[in-house]
N, C-alpha and C positions, 0 to 999 in steps of 0.2 A: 806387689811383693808380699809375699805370707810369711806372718811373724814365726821366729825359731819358738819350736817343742822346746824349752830346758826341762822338761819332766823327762823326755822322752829322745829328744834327738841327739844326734854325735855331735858332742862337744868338741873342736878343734883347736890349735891354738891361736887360727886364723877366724874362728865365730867369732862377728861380733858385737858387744856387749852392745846391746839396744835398750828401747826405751820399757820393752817387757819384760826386762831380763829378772828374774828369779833366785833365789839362793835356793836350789833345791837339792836334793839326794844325789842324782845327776851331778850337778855343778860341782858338789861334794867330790864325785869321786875324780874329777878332773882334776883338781887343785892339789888333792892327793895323789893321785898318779906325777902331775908337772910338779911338786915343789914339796915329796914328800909325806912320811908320816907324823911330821910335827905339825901339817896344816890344821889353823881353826880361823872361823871367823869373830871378825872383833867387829868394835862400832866404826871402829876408823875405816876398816879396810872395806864393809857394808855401806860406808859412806862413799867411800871414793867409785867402787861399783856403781853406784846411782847418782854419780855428778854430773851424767849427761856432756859427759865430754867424750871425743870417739877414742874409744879402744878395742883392744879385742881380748880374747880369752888368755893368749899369750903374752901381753902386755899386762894384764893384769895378776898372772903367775912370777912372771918378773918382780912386779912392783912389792908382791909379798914376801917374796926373798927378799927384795932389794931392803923390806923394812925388818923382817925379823933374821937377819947375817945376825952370828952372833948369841943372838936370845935360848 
C-alpha cells in the first residue's frame, strides 16, 4: 500500500487519516471546503489528528464542527 500525497492528492471525506498524515495547504483547503470559513487549526484538534486512532477525513470535519457549534 503506498502512502496518501496530502501535498498533492484528492482529499476525500472517506481519506484516511494515517500514520503520515500532514497538516498541509491541501488539507487546509479540505476542512474549509467540509466545515466552512471559520475553519483553523488549534492544538487540540492537531492532537486528535495524530492520536492514531482510525478515522477518516470526514470524521474528522465532523469532530471540528461538532467542537466549535456555537464559537
Amino acid at each position: 500500500m503506498s502512502e496518501f500525497d496530502w501535498h498533492g492528492g484528492e482529499i476525500t471525506p472517506t481519506t484516511a487519516v494515517d500514520r503520515n498524515y500532514r497538516n498541509t495547504q491541501n488539507v487546509r483547503r479540505f476542512f474549509l471546503r467540509e466545515c466552512g470559513p471559520a475553519f483553523k487549526f488549534d492544538r487540540t484538534f492537531m492532537a486528535y489528528l495524530k492520536d492514531g486512532k482510525d478515522k477518516t477525513m470526514g470524521d474528522a470535519a465532523k469532530e471540528w464542527i461538532s467542537r466549535n457549534e456555537g464559537a
